[in-house]
PDB file of N, CA, C and O in Angstrom:
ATOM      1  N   UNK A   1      79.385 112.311  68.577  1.00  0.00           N
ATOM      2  CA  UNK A   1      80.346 111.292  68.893  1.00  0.00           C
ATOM      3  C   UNK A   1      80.596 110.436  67.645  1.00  0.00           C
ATOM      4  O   UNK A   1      79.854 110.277  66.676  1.00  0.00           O
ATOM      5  N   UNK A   2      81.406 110.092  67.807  1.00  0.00           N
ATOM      6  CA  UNK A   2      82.460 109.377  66.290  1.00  0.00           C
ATOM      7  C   UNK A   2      82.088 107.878  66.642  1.00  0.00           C
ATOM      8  O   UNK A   2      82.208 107.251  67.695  1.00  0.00           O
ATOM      9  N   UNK A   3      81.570 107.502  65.337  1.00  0.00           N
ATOM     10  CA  UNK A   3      81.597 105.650  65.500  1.00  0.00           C
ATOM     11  C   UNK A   3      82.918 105.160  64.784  1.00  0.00           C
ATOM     12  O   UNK A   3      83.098 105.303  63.575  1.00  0.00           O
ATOM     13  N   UNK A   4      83.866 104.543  65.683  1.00  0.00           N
ATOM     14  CA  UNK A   4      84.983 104.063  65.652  1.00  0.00           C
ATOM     15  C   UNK A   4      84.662 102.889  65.029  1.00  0.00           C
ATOM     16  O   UNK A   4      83.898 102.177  65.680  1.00  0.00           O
ATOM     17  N   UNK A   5      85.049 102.425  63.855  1.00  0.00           N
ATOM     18  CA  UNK A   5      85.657 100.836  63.629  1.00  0.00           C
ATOM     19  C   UNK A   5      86.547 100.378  63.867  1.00  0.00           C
ATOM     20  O   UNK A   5      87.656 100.735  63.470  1.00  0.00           O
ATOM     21  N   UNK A   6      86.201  99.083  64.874  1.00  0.00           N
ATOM     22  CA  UNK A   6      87.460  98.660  65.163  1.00  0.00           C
ATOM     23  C   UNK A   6      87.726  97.123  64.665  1.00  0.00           C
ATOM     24  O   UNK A   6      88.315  96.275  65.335  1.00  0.00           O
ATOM     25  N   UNK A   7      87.100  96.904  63.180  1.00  0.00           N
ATOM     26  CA  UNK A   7      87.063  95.987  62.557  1.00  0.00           C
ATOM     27  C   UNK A   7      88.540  95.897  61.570  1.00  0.00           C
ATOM     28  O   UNK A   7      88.969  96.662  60.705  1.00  0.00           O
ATOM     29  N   UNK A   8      89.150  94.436  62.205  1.00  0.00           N
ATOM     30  CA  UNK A   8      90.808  93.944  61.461  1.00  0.00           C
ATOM     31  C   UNK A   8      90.178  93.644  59.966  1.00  0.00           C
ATOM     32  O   UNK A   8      89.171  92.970  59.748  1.00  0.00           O
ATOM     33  N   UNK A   9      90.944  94.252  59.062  1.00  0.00           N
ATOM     34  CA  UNK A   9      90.825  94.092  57.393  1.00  0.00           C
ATOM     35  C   UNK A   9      92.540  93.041  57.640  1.00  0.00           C
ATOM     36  O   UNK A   9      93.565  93.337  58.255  1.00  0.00           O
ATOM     37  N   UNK A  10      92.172  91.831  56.862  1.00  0.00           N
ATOM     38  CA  UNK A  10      92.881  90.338  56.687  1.00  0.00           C
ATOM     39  C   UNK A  10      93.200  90.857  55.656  1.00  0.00           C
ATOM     40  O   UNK A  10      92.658  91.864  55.201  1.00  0.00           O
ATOM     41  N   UNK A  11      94.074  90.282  55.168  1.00  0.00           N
ATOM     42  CA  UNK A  11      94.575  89.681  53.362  1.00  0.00           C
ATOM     43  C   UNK A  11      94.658  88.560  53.425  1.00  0.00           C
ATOM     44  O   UNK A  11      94.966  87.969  54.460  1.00  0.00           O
ATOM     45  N   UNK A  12      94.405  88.014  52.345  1.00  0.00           N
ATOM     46  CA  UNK A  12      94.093  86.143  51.895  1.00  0.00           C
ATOM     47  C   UNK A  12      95.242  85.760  52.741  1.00  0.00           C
ATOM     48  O   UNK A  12      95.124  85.243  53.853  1.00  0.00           O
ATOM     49  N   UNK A  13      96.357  86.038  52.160  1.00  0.00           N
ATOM     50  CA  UNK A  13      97.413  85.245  53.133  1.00  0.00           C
ATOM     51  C   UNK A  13      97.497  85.222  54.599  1.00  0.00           C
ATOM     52  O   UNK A  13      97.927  84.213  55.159  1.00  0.00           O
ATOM     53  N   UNK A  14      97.135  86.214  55.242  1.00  0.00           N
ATOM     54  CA  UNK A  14      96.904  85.882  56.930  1.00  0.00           C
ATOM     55  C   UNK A  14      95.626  85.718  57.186  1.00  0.00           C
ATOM     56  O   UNK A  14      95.327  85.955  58.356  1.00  0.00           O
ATOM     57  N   UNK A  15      94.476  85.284  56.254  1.00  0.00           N
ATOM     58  CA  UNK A  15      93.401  84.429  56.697  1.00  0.00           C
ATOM     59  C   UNK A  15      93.989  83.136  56.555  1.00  0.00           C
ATOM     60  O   UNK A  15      93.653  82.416  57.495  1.00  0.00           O
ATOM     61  N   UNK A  16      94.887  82.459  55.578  1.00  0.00           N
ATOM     62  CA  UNK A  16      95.127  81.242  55.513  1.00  0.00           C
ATOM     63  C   UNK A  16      96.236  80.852  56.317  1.00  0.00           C
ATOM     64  O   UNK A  16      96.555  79.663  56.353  1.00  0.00           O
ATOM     65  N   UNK A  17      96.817  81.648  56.920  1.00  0.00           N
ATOM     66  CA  UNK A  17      97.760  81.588  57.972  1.00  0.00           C
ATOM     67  C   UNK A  17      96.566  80.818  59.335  1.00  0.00           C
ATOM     68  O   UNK A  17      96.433  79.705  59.842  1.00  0.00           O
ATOM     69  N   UNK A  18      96.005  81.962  59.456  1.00  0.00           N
ATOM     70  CA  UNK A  18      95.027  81.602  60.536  1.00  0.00           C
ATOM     71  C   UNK A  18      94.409  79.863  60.277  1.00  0.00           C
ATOM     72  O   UNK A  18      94.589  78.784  60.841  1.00  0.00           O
ATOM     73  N   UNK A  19      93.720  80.289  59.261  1.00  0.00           N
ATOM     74  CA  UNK A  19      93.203  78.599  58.986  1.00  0.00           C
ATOM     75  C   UNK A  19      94.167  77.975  59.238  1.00  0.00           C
ATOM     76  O   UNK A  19      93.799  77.145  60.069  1.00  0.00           O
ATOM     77  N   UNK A  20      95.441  77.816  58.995  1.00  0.00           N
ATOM     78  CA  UNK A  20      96.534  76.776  59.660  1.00  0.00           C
ATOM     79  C   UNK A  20      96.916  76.488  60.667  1.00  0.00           C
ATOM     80  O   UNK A  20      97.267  75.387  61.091  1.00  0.00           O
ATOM     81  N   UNK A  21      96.863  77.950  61.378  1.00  0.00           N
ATOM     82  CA  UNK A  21      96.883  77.543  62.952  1.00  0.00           C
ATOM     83  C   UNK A  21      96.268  77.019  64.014  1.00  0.00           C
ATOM     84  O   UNK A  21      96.651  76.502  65.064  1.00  0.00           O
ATOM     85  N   UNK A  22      94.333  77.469  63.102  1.00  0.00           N
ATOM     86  CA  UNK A  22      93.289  76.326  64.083  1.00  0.00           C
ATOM     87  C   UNK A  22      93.704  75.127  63.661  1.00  0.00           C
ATOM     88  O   UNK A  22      93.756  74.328  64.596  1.00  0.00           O
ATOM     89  N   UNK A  23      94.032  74.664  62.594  1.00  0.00           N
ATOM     90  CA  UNK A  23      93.919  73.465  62.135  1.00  0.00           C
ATOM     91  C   UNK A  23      95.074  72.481  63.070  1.00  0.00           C
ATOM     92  O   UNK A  23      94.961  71.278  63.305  1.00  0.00           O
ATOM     93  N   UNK A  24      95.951  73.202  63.411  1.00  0.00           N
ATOM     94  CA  UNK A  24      97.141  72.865  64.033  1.00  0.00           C
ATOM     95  C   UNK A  24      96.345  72.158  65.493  1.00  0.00           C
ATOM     96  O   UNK A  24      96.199  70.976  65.801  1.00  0.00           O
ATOM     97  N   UNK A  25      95.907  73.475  66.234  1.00  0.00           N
ATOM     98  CA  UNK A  25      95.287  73.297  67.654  1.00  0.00           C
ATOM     99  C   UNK A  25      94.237  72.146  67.399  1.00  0.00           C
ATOM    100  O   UNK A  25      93.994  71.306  68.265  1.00  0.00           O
ATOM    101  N   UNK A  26      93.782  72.154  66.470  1.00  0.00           N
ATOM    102  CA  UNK A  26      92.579  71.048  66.631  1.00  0.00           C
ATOM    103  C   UNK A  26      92.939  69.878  66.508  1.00  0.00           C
ATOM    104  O   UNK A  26      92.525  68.986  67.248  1.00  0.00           O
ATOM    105  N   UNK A  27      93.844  69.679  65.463  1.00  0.00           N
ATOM    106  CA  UNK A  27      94.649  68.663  65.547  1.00  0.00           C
ATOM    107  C   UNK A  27      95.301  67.957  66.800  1.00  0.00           C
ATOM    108  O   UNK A  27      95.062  66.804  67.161  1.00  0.00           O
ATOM    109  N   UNK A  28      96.321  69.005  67.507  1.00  0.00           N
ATOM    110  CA  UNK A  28      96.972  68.950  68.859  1.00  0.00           C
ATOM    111  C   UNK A  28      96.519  69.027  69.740  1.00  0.00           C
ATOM    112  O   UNK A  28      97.191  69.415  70.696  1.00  0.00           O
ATOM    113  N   UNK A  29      95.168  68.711  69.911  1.00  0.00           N
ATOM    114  CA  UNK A  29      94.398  68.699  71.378  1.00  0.00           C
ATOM    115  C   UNK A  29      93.602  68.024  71.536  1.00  0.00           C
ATOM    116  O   UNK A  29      93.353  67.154  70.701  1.00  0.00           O
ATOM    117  N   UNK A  30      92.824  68.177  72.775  1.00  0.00           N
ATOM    118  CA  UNK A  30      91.722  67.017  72.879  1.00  0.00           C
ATOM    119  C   UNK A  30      90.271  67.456  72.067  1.00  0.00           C
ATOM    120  O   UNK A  30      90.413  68.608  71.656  1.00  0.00           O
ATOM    121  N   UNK A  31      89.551  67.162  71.875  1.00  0.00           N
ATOM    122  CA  UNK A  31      88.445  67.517  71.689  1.00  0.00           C
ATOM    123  C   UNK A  31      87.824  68.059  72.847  1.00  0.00           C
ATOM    124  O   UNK A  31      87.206  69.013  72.374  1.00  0.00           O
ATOM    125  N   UNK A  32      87.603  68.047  74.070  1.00  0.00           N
ATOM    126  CA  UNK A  32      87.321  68.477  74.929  1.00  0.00           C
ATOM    127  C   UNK A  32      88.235  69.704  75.238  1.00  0.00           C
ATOM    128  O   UNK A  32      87.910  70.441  76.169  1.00  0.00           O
ATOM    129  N   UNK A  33      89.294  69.949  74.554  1.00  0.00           N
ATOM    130  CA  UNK A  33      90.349  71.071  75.444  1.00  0.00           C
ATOM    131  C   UNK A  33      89.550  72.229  75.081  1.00  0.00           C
ATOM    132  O   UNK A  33      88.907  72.355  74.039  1.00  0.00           O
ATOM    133  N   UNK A  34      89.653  73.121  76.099  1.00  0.00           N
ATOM    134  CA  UNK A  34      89.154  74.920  75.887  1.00  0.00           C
ATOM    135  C   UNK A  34      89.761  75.318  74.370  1.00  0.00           C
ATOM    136  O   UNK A  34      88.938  75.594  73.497  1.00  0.00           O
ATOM    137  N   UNK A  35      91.074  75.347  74.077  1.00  0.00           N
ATOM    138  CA  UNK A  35      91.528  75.904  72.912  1.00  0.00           C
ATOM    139  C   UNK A  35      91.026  75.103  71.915  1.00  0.00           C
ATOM    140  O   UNK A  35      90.856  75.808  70.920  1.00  0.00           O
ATOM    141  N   UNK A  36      90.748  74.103  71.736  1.00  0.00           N
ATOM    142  CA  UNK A  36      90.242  72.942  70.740  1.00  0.00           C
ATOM    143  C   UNK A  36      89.058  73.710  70.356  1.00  0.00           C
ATOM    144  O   UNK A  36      88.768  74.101  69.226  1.00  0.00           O
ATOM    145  N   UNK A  37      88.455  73.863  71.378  1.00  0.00           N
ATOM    146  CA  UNK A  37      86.996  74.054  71.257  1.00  0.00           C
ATOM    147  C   UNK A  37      86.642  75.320  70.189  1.00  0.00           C
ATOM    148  O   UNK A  37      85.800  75.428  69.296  1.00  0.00           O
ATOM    149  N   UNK A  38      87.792  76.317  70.762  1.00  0.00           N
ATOM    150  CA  UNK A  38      87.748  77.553  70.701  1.00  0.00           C
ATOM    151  C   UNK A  38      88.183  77.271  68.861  1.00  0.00           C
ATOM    152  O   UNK A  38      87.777  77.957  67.923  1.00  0.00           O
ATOM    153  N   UNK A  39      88.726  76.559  68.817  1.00  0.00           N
ATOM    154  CA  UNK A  39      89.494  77.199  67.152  1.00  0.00           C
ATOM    155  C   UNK A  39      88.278  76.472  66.928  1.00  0.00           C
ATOM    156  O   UNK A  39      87.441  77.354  66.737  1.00  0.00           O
ATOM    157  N   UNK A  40      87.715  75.359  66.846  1.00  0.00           N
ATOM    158  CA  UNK A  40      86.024  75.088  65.979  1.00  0.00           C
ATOM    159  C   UNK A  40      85.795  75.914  65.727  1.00  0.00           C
ATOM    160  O   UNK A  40      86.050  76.347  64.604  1.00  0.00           O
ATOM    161  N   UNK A  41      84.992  76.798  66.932  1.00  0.00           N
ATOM    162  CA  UNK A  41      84.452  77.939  66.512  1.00  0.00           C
ATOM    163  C   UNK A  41      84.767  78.901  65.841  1.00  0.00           C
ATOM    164  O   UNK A  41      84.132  79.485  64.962  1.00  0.00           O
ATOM    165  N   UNK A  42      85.879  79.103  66.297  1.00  0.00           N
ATOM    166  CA  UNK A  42      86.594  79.959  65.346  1.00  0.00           C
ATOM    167  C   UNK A  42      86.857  79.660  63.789  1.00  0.00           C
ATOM    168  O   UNK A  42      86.737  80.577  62.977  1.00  0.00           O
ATOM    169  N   UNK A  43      87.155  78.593  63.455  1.00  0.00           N
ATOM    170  CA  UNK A  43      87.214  78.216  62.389  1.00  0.00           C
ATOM    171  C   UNK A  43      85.730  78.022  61.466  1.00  0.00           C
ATOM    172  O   UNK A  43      85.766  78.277  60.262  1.00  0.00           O
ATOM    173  N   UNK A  44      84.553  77.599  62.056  1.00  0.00           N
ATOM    174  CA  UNK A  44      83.062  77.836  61.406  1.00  0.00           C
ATOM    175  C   UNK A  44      83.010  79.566  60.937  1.00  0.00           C
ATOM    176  O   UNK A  44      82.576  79.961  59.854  1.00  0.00           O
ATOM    177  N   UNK A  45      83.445  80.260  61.802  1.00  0.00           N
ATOM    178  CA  UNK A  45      83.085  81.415  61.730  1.00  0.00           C
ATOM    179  C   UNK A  45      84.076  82.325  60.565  1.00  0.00           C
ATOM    180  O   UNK A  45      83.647  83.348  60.031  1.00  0.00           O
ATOM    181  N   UNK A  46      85.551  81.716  60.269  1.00  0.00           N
ATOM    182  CA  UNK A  46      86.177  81.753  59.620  1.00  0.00           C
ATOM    183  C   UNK A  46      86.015  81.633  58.040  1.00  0.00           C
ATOM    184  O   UNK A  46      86.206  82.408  57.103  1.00  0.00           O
ATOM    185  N   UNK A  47      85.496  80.062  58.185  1.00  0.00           N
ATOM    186  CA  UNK A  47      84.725  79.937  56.902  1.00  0.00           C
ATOM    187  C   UNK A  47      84.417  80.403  56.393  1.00  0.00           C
ATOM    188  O   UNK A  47      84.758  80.749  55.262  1.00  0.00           O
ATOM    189  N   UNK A  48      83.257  80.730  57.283  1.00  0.00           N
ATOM    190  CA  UNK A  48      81.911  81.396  56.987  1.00  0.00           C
ATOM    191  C   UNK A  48      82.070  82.421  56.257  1.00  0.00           C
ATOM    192  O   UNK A  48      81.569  82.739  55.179  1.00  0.00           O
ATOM    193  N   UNK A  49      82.920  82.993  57.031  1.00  0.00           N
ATOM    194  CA  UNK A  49      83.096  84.591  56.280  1.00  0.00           C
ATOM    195  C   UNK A  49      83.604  84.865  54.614  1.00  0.00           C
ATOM    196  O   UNK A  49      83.311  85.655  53.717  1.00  0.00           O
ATOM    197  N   UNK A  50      84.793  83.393  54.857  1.00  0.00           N
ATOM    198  CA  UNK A  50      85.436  83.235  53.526  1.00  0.00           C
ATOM    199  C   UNK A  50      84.608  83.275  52.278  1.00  0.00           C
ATOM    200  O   UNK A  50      84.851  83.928  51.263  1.00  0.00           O
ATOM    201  N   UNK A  51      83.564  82.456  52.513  1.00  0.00           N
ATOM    202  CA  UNK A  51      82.495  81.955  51.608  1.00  0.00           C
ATOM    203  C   UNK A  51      81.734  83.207  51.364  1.00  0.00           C
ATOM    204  O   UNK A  51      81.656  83.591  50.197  1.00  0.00           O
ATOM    205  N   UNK A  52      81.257  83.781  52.144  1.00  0.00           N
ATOM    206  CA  UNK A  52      80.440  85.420  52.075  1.00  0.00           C
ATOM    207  C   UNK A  52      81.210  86.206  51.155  1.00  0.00           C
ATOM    208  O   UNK A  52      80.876  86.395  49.985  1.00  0.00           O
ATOM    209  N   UNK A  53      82.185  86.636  51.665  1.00  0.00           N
ATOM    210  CA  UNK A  53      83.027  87.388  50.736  1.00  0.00           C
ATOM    211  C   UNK A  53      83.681  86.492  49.729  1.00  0.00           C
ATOM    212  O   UNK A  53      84.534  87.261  49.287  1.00  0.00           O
ATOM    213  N   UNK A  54      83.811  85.542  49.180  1.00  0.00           N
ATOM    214  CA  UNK A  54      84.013  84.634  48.007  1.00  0.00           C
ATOM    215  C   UNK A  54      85.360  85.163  47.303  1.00  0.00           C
ATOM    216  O   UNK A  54      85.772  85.579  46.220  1.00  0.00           O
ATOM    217  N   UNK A  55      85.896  84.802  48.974  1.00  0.00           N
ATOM    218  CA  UNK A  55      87.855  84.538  48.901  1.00  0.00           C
ATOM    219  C   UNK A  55      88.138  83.470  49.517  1.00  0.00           C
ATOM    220  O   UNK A  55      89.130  83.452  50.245  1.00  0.00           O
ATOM    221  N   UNK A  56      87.245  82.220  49.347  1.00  0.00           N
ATOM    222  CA  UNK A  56      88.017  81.013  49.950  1.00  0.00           C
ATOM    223  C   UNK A  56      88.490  80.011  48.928  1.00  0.00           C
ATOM    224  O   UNK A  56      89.077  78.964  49.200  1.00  0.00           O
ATOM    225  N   UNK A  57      88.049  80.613  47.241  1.00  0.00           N
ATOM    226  CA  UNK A  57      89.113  79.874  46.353  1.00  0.00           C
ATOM    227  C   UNK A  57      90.640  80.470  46.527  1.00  0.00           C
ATOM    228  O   UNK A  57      91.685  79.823  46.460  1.00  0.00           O
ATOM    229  N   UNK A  58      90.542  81.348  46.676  1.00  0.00           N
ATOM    230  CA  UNK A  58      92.220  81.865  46.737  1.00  0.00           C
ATOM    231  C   UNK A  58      92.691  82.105  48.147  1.00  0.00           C
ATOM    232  O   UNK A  58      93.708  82.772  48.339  1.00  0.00           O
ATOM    233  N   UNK A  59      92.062  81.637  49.053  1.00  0.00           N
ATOM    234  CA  UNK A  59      92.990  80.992  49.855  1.00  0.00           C
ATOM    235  C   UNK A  59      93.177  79.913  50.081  1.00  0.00           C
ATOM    236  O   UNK A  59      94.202  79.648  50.709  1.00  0.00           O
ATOM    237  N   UNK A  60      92.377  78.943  49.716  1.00  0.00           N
ATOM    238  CA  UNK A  60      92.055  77.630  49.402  1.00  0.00           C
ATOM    239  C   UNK A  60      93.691  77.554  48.961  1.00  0.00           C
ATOM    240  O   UNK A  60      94.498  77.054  49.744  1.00  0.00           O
ATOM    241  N   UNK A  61      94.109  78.076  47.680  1.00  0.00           N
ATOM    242  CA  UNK A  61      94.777  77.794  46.963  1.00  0.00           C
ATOM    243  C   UNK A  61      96.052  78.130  47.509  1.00  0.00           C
ATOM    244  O   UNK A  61      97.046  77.436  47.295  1.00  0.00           O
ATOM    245  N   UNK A  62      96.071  79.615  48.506  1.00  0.00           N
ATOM    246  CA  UNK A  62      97.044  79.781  48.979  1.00  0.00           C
ATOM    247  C   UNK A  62      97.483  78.859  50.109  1.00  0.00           C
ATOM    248  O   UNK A  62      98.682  78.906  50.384  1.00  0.00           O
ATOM    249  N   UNK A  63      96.622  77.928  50.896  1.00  0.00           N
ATOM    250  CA  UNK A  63      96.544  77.036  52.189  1.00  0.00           C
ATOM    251  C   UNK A  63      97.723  75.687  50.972  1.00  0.00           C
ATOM    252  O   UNK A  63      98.863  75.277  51.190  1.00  0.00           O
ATOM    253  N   UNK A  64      97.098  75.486  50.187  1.00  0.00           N
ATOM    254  CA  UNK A  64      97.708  74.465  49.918  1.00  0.00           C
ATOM    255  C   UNK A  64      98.998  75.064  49.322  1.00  0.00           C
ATOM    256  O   UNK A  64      99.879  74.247  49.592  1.00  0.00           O
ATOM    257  N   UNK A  65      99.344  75.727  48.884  1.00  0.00           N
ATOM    258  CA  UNK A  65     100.559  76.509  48.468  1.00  0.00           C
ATOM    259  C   UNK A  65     101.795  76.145  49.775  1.00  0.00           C
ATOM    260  O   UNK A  65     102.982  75.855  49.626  1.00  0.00           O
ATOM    261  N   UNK A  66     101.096  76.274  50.888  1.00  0.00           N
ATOM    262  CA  UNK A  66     102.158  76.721  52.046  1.00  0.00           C
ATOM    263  C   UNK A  66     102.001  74.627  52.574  1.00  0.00           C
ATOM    264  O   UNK A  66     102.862  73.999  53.191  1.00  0.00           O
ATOM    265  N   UNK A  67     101.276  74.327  52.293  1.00  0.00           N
ATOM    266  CA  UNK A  67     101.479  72.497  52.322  1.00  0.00           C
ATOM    267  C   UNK A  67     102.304  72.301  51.913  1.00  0.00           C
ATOM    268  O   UNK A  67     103.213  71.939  52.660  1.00  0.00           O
ATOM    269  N   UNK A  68     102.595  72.416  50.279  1.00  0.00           N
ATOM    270  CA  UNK A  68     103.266  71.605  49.467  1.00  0.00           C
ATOM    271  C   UNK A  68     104.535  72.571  49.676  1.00  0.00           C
ATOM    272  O   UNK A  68     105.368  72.237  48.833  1.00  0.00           O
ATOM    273  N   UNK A  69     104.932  73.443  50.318  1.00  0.00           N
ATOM    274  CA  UNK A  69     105.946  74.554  50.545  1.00  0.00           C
ATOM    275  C   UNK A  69     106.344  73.683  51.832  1.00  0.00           C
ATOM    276  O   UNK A  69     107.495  73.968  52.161  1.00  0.00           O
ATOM    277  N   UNK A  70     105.866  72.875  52.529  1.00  0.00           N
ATOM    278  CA  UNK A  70     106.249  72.531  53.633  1.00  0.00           C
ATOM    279  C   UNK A  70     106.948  70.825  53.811  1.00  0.00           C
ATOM    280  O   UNK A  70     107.737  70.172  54.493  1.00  0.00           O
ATOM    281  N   UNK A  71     105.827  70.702  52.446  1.00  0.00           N
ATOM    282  CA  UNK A  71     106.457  69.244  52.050  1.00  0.00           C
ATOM    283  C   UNK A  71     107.805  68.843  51.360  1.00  0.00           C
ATOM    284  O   UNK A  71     108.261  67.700  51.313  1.00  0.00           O
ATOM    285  N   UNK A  72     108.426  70.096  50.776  1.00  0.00           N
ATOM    286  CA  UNK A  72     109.374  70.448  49.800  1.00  0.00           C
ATOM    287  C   UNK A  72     110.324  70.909  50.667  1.00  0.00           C
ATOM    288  O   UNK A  72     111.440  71.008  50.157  1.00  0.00           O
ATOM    289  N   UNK A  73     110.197  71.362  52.331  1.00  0.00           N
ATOM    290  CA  UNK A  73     111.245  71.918  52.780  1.00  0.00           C
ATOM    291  C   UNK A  73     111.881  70.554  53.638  1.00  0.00           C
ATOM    292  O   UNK A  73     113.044  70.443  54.028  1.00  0.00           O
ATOM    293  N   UNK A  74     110.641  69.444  53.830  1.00  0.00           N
ATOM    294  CA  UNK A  74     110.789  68.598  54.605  1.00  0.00           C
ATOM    295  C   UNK A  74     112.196  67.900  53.766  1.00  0.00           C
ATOM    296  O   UNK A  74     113.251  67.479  54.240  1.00  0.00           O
ATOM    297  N   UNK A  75     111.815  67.961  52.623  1.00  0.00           N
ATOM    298  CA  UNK A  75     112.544  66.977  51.917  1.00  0.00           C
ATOM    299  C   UNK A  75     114.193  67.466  51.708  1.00  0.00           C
ATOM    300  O   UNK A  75     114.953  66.504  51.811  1.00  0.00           O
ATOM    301  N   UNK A  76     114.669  68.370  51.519  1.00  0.00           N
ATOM    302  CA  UNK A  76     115.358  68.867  51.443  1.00  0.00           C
ATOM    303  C   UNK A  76     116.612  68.896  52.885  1.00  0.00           C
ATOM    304  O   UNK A  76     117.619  69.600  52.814  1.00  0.00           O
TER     305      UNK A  76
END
């Protein structure tokens, strides 16, 4: 029998996508809400990983990329 991986391979840019979107929910909810809760965790675990594999300077860099991309559209 075949061991299937069914492990998602990210690229920096849709890990830092992701980081934006917990950041969003955590922001937009209660601290007590189920989804609140859920992106914490999700987001420790996120980290975590970033730091292991030692791609959270370049998404670091890409997170703020899509800030100041957002601050620039505001203005406009």
């Amino acid at each position: 029998m075949r061991n299937i991986d069914n492990r998602i391979k990210l690229i920096d840019k849709d890990l830092a996508d992701l980081i934006l979107v917990m950041k969003f929910v955590i922001q937009e909810t209660g601290a007590e809400h189920d989804e609140n809760i859920r992106a914490k965790r999700l987001m420790k675990r996120f980290l975590s990983y970033m730091k292991l594999s030692k791609r959270d300077s370049s998404i670091s860099t890409l997170i703020r990329e899509d800030i100041d991309r957002i601050r620039l559209d505001s203005l406009m």
